[in-house]
C-alpha positions in Angstrom: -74.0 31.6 -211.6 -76.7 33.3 -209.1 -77.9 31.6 -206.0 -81.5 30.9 -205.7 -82.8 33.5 -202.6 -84.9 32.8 -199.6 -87.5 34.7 -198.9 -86.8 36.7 -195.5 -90.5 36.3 -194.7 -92.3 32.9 -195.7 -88.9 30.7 -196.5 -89.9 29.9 -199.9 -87.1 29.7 -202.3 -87.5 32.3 -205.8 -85.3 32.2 -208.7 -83.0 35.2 -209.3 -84.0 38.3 -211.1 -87.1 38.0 -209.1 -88.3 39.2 -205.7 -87.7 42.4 -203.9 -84.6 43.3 -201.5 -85.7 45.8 -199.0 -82.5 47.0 -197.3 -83.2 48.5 -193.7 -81.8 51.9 -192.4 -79.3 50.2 -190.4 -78.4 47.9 -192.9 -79.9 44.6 -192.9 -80.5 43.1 -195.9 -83.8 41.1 -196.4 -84.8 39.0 -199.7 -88.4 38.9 -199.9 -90.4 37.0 -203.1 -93.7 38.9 -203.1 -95.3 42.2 -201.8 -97.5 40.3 -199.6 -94.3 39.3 -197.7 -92.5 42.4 -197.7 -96.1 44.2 -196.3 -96.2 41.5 -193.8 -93.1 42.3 -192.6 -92.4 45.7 -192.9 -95.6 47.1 -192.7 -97.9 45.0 -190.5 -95.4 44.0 -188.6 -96.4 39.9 -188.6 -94.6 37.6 -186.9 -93.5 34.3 -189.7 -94.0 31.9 -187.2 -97.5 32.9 -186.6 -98.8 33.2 -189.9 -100.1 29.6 -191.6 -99.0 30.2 -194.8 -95.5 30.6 -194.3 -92.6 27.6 -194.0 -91.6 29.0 -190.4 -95.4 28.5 -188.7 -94.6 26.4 -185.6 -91.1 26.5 -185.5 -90.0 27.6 -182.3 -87.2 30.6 -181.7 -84.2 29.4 -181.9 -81.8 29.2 -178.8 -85.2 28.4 -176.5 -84.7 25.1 -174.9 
């Protein structure tokens, strides 16, 4: 049975058979659930924890104290 994804971008959770993987040149896999995340991302270069629509806005980086 397939996993429900995460989206790499905003944290939202999309069923499977949807959304976009966007595997990077060395690599890295990232599961995104719309083009507006994967532009964000990839192309604008937008930080998740910055942006109010996403789950991750205020969360602070992990491993800061």
């Amino acid at each position: 049975m397939p996993k429900p994804r995460h989206c790499s971008f905003c944290g939202n959770e999309f069923p499977p058979g949807t959304g976009i993987m966007y595997v990077k040149n060395d690599g890295t896999t990232l599961w995104f659930c719309s083009s507006k995340c994967r532009k964000s991302s990839t192309k604008l270069k937008r930080d998740s924890r910055k942006v109010r629509w996403t789950k991750y806005f205020g969360k602070e980086e992990r491993g800061k104290a």
